[in-house]
ZAKE-576786 format. One record per residue (C-alpha): x negated, y negated, z negated. Coordinates in nm, 2 decimals. Each point is the difference from the previous one (the first is absolute). Layout:
N
ATOM      X      Y      Z
ATOM      X      Y      Z
...
***
This chain:
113
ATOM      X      Y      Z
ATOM  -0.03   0.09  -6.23
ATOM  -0.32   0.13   0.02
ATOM   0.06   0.24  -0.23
ATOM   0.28   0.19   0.20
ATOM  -0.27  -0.07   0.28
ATOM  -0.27   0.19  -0.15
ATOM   0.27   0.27  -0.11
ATOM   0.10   0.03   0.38
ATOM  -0.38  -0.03   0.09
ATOM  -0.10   0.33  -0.25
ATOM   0.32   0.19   0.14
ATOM  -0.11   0.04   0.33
ATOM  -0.34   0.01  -0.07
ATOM   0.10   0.31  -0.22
ATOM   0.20   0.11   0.24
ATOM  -0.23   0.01   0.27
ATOM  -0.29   0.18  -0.20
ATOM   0.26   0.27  -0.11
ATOM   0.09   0.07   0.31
ATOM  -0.28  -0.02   0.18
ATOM  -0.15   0.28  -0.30
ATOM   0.33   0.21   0.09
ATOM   0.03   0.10   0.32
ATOM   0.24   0.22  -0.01
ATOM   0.28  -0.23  -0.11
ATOM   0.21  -0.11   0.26
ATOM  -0.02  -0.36   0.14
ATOM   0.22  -0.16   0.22
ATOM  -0.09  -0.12   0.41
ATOM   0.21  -0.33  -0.08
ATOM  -0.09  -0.31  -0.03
ATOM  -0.09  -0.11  -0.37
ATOM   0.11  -0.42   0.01
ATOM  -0.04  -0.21  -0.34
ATOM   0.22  -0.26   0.05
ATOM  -0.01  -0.35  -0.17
ATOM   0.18  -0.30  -0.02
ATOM   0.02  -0.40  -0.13
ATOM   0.21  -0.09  -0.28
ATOM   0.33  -0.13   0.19
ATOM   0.02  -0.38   0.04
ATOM   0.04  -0.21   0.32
ATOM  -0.09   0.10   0.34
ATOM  -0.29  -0.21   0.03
ATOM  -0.17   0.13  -0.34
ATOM   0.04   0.38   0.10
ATOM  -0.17  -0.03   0.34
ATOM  -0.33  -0.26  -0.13
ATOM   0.01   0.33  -0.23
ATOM  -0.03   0.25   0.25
ATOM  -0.22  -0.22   0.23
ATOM  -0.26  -0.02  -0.31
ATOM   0.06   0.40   0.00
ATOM  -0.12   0.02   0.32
ATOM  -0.23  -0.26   0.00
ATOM  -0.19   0.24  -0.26
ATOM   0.09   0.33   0.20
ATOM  -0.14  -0.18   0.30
ATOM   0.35   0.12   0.19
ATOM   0.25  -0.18   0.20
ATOM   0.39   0.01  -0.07
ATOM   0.21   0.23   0.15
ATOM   0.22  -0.15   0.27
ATOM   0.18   0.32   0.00
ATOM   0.21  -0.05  -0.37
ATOM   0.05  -0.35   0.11
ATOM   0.35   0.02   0.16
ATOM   0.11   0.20  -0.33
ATOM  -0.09  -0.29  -0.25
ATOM  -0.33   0.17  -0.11
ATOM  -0.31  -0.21   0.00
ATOM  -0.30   0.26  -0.07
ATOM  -0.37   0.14   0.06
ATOM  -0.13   0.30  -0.02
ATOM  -0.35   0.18  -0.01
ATOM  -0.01   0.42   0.08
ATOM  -0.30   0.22  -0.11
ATOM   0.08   0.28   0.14
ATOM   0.35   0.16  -0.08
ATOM  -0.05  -0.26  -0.28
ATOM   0.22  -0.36   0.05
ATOM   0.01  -0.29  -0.18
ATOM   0.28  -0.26   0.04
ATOM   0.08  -0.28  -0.15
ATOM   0.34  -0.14   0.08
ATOM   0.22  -0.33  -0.03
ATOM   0.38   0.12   0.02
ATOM   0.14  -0.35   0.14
ATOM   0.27  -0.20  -0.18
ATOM   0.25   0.05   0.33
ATOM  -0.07   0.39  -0.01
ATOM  -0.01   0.02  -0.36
ATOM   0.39  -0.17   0.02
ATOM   0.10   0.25   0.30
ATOM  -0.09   0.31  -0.26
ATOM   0.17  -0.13  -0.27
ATOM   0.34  -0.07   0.23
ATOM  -0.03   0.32   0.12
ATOM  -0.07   0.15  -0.37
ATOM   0.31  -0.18  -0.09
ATOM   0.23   0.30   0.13
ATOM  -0.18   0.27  -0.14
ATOM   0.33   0.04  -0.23
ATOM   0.28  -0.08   0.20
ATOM   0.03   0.31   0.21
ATOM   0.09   0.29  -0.13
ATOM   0.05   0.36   0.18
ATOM   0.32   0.24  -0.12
ATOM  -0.25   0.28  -0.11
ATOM   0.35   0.22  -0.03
ATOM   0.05   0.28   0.22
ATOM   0.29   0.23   0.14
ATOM   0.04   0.34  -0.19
***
């Protein structure tokens, strides 16, 4: 793990310096959000998890993602955010029922000469 962390670490660490050293490429006025998240397992695992998360970001949760099934904390620096994010077992199960028809509609793509 903490080699992909390192990888991710010197990425934006290189990207950073080359863009900072080229001014004249483009950049974008959107938010830039690194998102992470627990291995899945059960409720109570994910969100000690993400409290230990924020324990070391020094945030709070977000009551805001609450009512969607996502326990998570998150820490900006600037147009830079960090989240780290516990996709609940209930929500997890409403995507996958959803996700479950992704097949079973299809559209008559045929049209009238």
């Amino acid at each position: 793990m903490h080699n992909d962390r390192d990888a991710l670490i010197a990425g934006l660490i290189a990207l950073a310096g080359f863009l900072k050293a080229n001014s004249q490429v483009p950049t974008s006025v959107a938010i830039v959000t690194i998102r992470a998240f627990p291995a899945n397992g059960p409720d109570d695992q994910m969100r000690a998890e993400v409290d230990k998360v924020a324990a070391l970001l020094g945030t709070e949760i977000d009551p805001d993602h609450l009512p969607h099934g996502h326990y998570m904390t998150g820490i900006d620096f600037g147009p830079v955010r960090y989240e780290f994010t516990a996709i609940l077992a209930a929500a997890r199960a409403r995507h996958a029922a959803v996700d479950s028809y992704r097949d079973c509609i299809r559209t008559d793509n045929t049209q009238e000469q």
